[in-house]
N, C-alpha and C positions, 0 to 999 in steps of 0.2 A: 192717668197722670203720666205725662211723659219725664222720665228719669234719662241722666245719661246715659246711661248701658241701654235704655230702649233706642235712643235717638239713635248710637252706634251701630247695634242692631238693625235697624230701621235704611242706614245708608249703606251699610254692607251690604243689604240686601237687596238696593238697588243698584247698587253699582255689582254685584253679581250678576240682573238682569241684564244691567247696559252690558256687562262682558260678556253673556252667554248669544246677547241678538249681534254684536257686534264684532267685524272679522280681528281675528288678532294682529295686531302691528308685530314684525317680526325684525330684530336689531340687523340682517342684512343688508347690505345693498341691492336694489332689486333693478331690472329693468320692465317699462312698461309701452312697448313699443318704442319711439327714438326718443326715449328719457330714463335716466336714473331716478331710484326712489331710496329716499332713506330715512326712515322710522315711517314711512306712508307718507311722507311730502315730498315734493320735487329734487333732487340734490344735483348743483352743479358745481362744480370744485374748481378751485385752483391750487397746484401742486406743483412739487420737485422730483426730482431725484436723489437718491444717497445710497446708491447702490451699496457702499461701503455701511452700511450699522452694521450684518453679523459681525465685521470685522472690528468696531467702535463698543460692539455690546460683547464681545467674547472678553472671561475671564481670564486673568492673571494679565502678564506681560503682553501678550497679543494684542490685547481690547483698549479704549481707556472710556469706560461710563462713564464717568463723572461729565465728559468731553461730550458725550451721545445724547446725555437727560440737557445739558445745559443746548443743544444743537437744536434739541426736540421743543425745547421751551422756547428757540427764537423760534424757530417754523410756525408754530400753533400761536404765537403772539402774533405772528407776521397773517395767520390766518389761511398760512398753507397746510394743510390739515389731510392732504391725500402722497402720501410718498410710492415710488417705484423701487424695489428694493431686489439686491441681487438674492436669490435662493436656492441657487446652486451654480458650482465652479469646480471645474474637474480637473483633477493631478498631472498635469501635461509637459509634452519635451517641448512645448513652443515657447520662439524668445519669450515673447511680451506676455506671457499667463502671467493671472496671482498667484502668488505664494504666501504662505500655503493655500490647499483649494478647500472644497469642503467635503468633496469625497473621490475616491479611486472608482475602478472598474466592479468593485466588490467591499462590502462593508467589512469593517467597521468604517461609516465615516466619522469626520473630525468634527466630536461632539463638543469642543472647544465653540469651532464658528457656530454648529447647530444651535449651541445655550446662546450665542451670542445674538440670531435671529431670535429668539426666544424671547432673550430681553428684550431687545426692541420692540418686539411686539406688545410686551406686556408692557413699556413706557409710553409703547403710543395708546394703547388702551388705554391707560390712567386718563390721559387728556383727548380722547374721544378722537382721534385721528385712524385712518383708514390705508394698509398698503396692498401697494399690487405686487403681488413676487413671481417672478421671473424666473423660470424653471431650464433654458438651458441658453446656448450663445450663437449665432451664425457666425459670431466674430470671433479672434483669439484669446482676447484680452483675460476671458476667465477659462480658458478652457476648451465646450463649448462643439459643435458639432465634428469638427477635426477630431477633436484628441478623443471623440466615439469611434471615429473609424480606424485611429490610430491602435485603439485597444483590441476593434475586434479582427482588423485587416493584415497581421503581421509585423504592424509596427511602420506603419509611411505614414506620413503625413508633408507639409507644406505650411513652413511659415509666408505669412504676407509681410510684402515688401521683399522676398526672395528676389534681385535678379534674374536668379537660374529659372524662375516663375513668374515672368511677371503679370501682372492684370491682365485678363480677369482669372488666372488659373486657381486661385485663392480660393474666392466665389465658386469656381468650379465643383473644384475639388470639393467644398464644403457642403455641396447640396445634394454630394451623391449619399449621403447621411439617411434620405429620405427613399432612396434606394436599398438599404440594409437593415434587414430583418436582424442581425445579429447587433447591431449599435441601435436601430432604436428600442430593441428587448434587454438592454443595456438600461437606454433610458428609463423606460417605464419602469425598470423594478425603482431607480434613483426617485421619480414622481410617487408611486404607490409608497416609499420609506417619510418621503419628506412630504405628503398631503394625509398620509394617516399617522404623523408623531402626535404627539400631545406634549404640550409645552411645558416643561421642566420646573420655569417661575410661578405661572400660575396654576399650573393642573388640568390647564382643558386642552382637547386635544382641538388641534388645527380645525378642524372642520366645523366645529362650534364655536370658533372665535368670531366676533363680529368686527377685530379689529383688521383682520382682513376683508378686503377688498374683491379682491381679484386672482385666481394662479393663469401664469401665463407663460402658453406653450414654447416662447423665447424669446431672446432677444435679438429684434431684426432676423425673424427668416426668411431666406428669400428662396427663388425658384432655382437659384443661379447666380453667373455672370456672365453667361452668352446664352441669347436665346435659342439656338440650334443647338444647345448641348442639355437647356434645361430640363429635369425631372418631372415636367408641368405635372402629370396626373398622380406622382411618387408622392410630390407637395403637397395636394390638394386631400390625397390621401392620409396623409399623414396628421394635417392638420386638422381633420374630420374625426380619427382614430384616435390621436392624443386629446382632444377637446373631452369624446365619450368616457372615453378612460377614468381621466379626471373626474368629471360627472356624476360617474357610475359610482366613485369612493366617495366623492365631497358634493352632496346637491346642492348645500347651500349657498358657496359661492360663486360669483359669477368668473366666467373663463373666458379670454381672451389669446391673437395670435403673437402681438409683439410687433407685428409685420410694417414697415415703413411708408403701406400704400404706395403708389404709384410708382415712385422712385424706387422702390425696393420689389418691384415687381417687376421687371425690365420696362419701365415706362407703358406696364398695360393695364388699360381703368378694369377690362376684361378678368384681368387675373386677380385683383381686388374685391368685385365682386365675388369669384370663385372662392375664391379663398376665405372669406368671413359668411358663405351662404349657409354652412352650417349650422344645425340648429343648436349644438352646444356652443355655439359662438357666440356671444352674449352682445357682445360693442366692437365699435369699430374703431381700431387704432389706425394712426400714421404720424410719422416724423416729419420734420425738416430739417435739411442743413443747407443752409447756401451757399457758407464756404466748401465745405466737403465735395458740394454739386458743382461749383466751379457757376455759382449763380450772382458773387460778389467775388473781387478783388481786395485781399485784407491789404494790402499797401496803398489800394487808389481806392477807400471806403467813397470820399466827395465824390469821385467820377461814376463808382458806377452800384452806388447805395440803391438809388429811388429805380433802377432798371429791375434789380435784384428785389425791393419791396414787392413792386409788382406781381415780378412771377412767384414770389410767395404768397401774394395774398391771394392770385388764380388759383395756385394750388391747395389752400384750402378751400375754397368755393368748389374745386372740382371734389374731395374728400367731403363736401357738406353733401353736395347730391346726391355722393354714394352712397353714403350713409343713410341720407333719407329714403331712397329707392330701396333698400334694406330693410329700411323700419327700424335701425338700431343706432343706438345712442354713438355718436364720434368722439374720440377723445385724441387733441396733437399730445403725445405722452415723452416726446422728445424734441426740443427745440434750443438750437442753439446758436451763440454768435458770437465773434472772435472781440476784443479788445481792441482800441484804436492801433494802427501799422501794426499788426500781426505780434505784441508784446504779449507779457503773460501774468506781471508780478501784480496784488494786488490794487499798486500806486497808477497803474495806466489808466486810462479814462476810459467811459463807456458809452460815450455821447452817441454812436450810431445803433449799439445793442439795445439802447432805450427805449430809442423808434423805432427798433423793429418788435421788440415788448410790447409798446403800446399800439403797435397794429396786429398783432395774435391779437392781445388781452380784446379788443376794439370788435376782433371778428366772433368772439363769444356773445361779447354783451350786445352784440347786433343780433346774434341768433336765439340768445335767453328771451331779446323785444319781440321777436316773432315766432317763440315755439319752438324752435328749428331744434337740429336732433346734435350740436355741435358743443356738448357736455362739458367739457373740462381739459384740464392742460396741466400738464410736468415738464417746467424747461429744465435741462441739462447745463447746469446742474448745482445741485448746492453745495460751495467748499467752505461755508461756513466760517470756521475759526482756524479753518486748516491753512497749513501755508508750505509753499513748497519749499522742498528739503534742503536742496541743491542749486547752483550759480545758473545750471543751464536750465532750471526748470522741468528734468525730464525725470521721471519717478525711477530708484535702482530696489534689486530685490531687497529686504528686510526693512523697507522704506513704509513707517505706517501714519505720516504726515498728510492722511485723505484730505483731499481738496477736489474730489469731485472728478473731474477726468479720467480717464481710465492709461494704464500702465503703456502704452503707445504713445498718447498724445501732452503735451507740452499739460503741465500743472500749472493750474488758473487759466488756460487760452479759455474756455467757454465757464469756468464757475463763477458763480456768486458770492463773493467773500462778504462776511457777516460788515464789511467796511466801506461795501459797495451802497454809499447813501443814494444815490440818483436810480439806480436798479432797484433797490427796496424800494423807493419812493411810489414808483411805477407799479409795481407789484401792491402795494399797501392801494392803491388807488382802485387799481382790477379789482379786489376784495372786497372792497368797501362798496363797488359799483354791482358787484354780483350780488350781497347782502341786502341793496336797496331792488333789488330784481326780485 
């Protein structure tokens, strides 16, 4: 006679068997040649940036949650579910650093912002979202590979935008970083503190989180800014040595260089390849900016838009091959575009950012229809509910009015203000085209 407790009995015990013949599904992100896998099904994403949560999810006065949970809740409605998030930012005498960062030359660091990545992580876990964090900077803004040499070199450093320096000694100067045994045994102990914490809100420590994504060895590193000065083999070094490192303490997730592709590699497909050939190197990043590149004209967008689409859209097709000839998944993890004549406030219109949205978003769903290895996207950036502080639009110390932008550039020139309906719309669209894929 079969009774309940048999029949329970009866399917535990098969469904023991199906788990015992069957391989375990594991909650990370995996890759399986040029594709992401996530729970064992294909995963292609579309994402942002918010570099700014430790600083939104940091307690007391610093932080403001309530601002971060409700930020989190449009993204994951909106269906962006993969964020880029800063995870570390160093104490620095340069103008345009954060303040405060999230750690010195030596611990203790600022367990403030640390709780503050914490939360974030543990709000985006609630609602099953995914981030990539970003372990140090080519650029000033947080800190960042200067202000390593700055700690271990005596104390020199070079802001950008110096006169007394001008382009490209910035870049120069920053990539001798990869040169220094005593700044990147700086870094690694700052990567071995913040890959082996365990999170404070929930209890597990980093490495067994599935709500990460990705740790990634920077942001925007490059070889240089003049090719007869660059560190090529220091770089290639470095980014083979930091990847294991990582690896060595956290297998589970996958690691990435941050790197900008082509453009951030002094224009060499050559050094793109080198630099992601490594086998701790899981996927392949790269950027755009066509204002930055001097690829568009933010005053004459009508005249010289569709010249400027173009070589953007070359440019990822050149990043799709590499990636394929790689065998690893592509992801553009930065993309961005200025506001109609170069304005900033959230009322300006976005009519040319749009079309250039929906030809990214266009070169995905072209590459999801045929296989291709050209995974997922984070534009730059999301300012949400933020709004800038000031008349001139440019972010001053104690300013915690995040809008996305980083502490050099005009507030709202490239974010998404949660007001921006014609961007959303766009983005809801990509989403909903990638879900039907």
């Amino acid at each position: 006679m079969l009774t309940r407790r048999s029949l329970i009995i009866t399917a535990g015990l098969a469904a023991g068997v199906q788990a015992a013949g069957a391989k375990p599904v594991r909650p990370f992100v995996r890759t399986d040649g040029a594709r992401f896998l996530k729970g064992g099904k294909p995963y292609r994403y579309a994402g942002t940036n918010i570099w700014y949560g430790p600083y939104l999810g940091a307690p007391g006065a610093l932080g403001h949650r309530d601002r971060l949970k409700r930020e989190l809740d449009n993204l994951h409605k909106l269906g962006l579910d993969n964020l880029r998030i800063l995870a570390s930012g160093e104490t620095s005498p340069l103008k345009n650093s954060l303040a405060p960062a999230i750690h010195g030359p030596k611990p203790p660091d600022n367990e403030d912002l640390l709780k503050g990545l914490d939360f974030t992580l543990a709000e985006m876990g609630k609602r099953g979202m995914t981030a990539v964090l970003f372990l140090n900077n080519f650029w000033e803004w947080s800190g960042g590979m200067v202000t390593y040499q700055y700690w271990t070199n005596g104390g020199h450093y070079i802001n950008l935008g110096d006169p007394a320096h001008p382009w490209p000694e910035f870049a120069d100067f920053s990539a001798q970083f990869y040169a220094s045994p005593k700044a990147i045994a700086l870094y690694e102990d700052y990567v071995a503190r913040i890959v082996g914490r365990t999170n404070t809100v929930t209890g597990k420590p980093y490495r067994d989180d599935p709500a990460i994504m990705a740790w990634q060895l920077a942001n925007e590193p490059r070889p240089g800014g003049t090719a007869a000065k660059a560190p090529w083999e220091a770089f290639y070094a470095w980014i083979a040595r930091s990847a294991a490192f990582i690896k060595a303490r956290d297998p589970n997730h996958l690691v990435s260089t941050g790197n900008e592709g082509v453009m951030g590699c002094l224009e060499s497909t050559d050094c793109v390849t080198k630099a992601n050939a490594s086998k701790a190197i899981d996927y392949v990043t790269f950027h755009m900016w066509p204002l930055n590149w001097s690829w568009i004209d933010p005053e004459k967008l009508d005249a010289t838009f569709d010249t400027g689409l173009a070589r953007c859209r070359a440019y990822i097709d050149t990043h799709i091959k590499l990636a394929a000839a790689l065998n690893k998944p592509l992801v553009l993890e930065e993309f961005g575009f200025p506001r109609e004549d170069g304005l900033s406030g959230p009322d300006v219109p976005t009519r040319h950012r749009d079309r250039f949205y929906a030809m990214v978003y266009a070169a995905v769903e072209d590459s999801a229809k045929k296989h291709g290895a050209f995974a997922g996207t984070n534009f730059w950036a999301w300012g949400g509910e933020g709004r800038a502080a000031h008349p001139d639009y440019m972010m001053k110390p104690g300013d915690t009015a995040y809008v996305g932008d980083p502490p050099q550039e005009p507030q709202g020139r490239n974010s998404v203000f949660d007001s921006d309906a014609s961007t959303i719309a766009v983005i809801k669209a990509h989403v909903a085209a990638l879900k039907a894929l």
